[in-house]
C-alpha positions, 0 to 999 in steps of 0.5 A: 528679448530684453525689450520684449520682456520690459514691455510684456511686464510693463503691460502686465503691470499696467493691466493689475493696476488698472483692475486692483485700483478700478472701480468698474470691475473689481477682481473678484468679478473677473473670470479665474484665468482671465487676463487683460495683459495679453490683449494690453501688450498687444494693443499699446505698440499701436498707440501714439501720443500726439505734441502739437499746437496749444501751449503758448495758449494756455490750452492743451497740446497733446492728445491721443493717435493710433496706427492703422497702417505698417507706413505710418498713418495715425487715426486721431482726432480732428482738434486745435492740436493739429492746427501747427505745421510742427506735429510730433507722433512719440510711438510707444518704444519712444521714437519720435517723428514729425508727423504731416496732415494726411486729411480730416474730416472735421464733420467726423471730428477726425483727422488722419497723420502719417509719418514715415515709417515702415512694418510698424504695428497697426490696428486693422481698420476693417478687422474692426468691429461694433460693440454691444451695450454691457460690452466690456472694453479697454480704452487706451489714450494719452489722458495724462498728456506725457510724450517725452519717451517710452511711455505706455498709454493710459488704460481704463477697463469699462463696459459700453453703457449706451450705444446712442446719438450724440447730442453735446456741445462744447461751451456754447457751441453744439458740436457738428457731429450727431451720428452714432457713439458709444457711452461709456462707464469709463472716465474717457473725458479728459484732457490728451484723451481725444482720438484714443482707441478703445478695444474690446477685450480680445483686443479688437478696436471698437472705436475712436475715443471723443474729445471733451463734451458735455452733454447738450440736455443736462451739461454733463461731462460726456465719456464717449467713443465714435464707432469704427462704422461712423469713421471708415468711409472717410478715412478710407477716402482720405487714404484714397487722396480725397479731404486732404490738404489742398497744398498737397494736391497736384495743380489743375487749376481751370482756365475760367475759375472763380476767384473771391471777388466773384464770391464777395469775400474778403479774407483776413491778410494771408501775412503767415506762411499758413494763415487760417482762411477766416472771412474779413469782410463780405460784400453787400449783395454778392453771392457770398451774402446771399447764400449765407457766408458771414465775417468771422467765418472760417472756411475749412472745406471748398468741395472735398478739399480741406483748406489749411490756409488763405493760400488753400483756399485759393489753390481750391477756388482756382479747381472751380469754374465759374459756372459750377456751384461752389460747395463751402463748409465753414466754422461759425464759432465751433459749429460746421455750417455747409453752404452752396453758392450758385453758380457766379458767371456765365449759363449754368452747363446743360448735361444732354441727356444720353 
């Protein structure tokens, strides 16, 4: 009782606070008996506040997650912060686990975790639902990057502004996702907030909150949110087993498979238990060059497997035969560029017609 209690009035509080001192919707404008309390109790046990890789290089090391199963699976988004194998998922009542990459998608900018747990509170990903413009909606994240306990996620109360394509770079570099976002009234862009959710006000979740962006038009920070109907299909196939880690994938390796030399690549030296697969060197005139690979490149999916690491890559390289076309997606900077090498040895397979 006393936790139920704490944790009603701590949302209540949260909730007056964010509609006295917003200047979105001032109280006078909020319907008499409506409260945002009820839906921010029930929404801040989904929140998980994410402590990963970005400290010691003077970046930011937290972000934003949400529940979407009792077992533990967390919705966030694809960043830098997960590029550690020392996650840690704080839940809202303080507890704290080691979280492990379940998969990613980096075209969506977003990736799943998961931790062991059990009837944990969830948001429902095929409960969710779109959101117009004008819509209010409630965005939760960890915008102060704080997860040393039982700290609620940060609140703020807007309306869906726009509902368009997202044209937006990050420095110099255009971002690799341009479906369909949300834009919102709302200060969502900031630090810790990347991979939040954003519900509407029965508490329904819209939506993923976006990481940092301006836009590409006029270098305008960008508040966004990508919508549930963008990000379900790859969750879903990561919770089926697919772009998830390839060290996490059982061993079926072919008897002819490609190995880099066929390809022409020569990676950085793999001298870390998880060295990042980024290209050293690609040979004049190999197969590599001609479809397009360049050094500097980072490999981050062979096919559908997401590869972590050089060992990754290889363990990926070892499921292809030599005569398949060899399907890459790397990061060139920070833009995804997909390239399809032919097939490097022997007669191209002939399927006969049925």
């Amino acid at each position: 009782m006393g936790t139920t209690r704490r944790r009603t009035s701590r949302a209540a509080a949260a909730a007056a606070l964010l509609i006295a001192s917003g200047c979105l919707w001032p109280v006078g404008r909020i319907a008499a008996g409506e409260s945002l309390a009820p839906v921010v109790a029930a929404s801040q046990p989904k929140m998980v506040k994410i402590y990963g890789a970005g400290g010691v290089r003077g970046l930011e090391p937290y972000q934003s997650g949400f529940l979407i199963s009792a077992s533990g699976h967390i919705l966030t988004a694809w960043s830098y912060v997960l590029d550690t194998d020392y996650i840690t998922a704080t839940l809202d009542d303080g507890r704290k686990f080691e979280a492990k990459l379940a998969g990613a998608d980096p075209r969506l900018d977003l990736a799943v975790l998961v931790i062991e747990g059990e009837d944990l509170p969830y948001f429902d990903l095929a409960a969710g639902v779109p959101a117009e413009s004008g819509s209010r909606v409630l965005a939760f994240s960890n915008l102060f990057g704080v997860a040393t306990g039982d700290e609620s996620a940060s609140v703020q109360h807007g309306v869906v502004a726009a509902h368009t394509r997202l044209d937006a770079r990050r420095g110099a570099f255009e971002t690799p996702y341009h479906g369909s976002v949300y834009v919102l009234d709302a200060m969502t862009n900031n630090p810790g907030a990347a991979g939040g959710a954003l519900v509407n006000q029965n508490g329904e979740l819209v939506a993923m909150l976006g990481k940092e962006l301006r836009n590409a038009q006029n270098n305008i920070w960008l508040n966004y949110a990508i919508p549930l109907d963008e990000l379900r299909g790859s969750v879903e196939q990561i919770l089926a087993g697919k772009f998830r880690p390839s060290e996490d994938k059982p061993a079926l390796a072919v008897d002819d498979a490609i190995d880099l030399a066929d390809l022409g690549l020569v990676l950085v030296p793999d001298v870390l238990e998880r060295t990042p697969p980024y290209v050293d060197r690609v040979r004049a005139g190999s197969p590599a060059e001609t479809a397009g690979v360049k050094a500097d490149d980072l490999v981050v999916f062979v096919g559908d497997g997401l590869v972590p690491s050089c060992k990754g890559f290889r363990e990926e390289l070892a499921r292809v035969e030599r005569d398949a076309a060899l399907k890459l997606v790397v990061m060139r900077g920070q833009e995804l560029i997909e390239i399809t090498i032919p097939a490097v040895g022997g007669e191209p397979q002939v399927k006969p017609n049925p």
